[in-house]
C-alpha positions in Angstrom: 129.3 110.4 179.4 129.3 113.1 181.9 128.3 110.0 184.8 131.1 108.0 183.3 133.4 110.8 184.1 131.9 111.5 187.3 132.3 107.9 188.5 136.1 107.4 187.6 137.0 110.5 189.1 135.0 109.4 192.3 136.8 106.0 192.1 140.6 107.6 191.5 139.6 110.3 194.1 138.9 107.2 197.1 142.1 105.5 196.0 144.3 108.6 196.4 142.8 109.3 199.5 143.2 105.6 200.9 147.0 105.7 199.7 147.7 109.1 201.4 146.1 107.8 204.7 148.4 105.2 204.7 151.5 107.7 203.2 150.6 110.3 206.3 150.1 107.8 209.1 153.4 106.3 208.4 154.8 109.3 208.4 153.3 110.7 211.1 155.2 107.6 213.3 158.4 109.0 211.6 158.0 112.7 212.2 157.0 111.8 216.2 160.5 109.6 216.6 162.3 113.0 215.3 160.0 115.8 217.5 160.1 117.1 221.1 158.0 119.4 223.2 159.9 122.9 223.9 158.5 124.5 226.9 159.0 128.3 227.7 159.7 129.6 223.9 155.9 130.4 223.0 154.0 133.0 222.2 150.9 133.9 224.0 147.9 132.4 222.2 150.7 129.8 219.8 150.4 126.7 222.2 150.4 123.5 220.6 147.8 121.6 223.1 146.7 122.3 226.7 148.7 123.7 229.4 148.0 123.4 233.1 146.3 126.6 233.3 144.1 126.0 230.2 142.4 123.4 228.1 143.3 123.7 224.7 146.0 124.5 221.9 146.4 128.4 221.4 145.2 129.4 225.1 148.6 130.4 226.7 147.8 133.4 228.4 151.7 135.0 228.1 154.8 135.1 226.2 157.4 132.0 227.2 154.9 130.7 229.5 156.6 127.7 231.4 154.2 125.2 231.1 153.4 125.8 227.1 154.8 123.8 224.8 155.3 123.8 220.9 156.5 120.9 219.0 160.2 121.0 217.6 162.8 119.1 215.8 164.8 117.4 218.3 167.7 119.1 219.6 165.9 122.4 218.9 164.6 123.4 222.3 168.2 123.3 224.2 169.4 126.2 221.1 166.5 128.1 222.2 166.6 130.8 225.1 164.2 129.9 227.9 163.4 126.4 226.5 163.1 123.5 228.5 162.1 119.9 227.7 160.0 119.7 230.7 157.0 121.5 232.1 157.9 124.0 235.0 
């Protein structure tokens, strides 16, 4: 009984999963359409990917660093103090 149970939970468990892959990716097409990078505005260290100073997400070396960027709804950045939609 307890393999029964095992199995269908496997089973439901790869469905789900294929169904949310499908769910996410869509939305991820959705969520890029409605995003922008916002130079300037970050925190050192909250960096959401690689700058031209360093090589990966959370390496910013100082607060509002102009060439860090964090990802925003669109028409966000230009509200912001020091944010820019391009790199300095």
């Amino acid at each position: 009984m307890d393999k029964i149970k095992t199995l269908t939970l496997a089973g439901l468990t790869l469905l789900g999963s294929n169904f949310i892959v499908v769910d996410a990716s869509a939305a991820a097409d959705t969520n890029a359409a409605t995003k922008e990078k916002c130079y300037g505005v970050v925190k050192a260290g909250q960096n959401d990917c690689a700058t031209k100073t360093s090589s990966c997400a959370g390496s910013s070396n100082a607060d509002g660093q102009k060439d860090a960027f964090i990802t925003l709804p669109k028409g966000l950045c230009d509200k912001l103090v020091g944010g820019n939609l391009t790199s300095s």
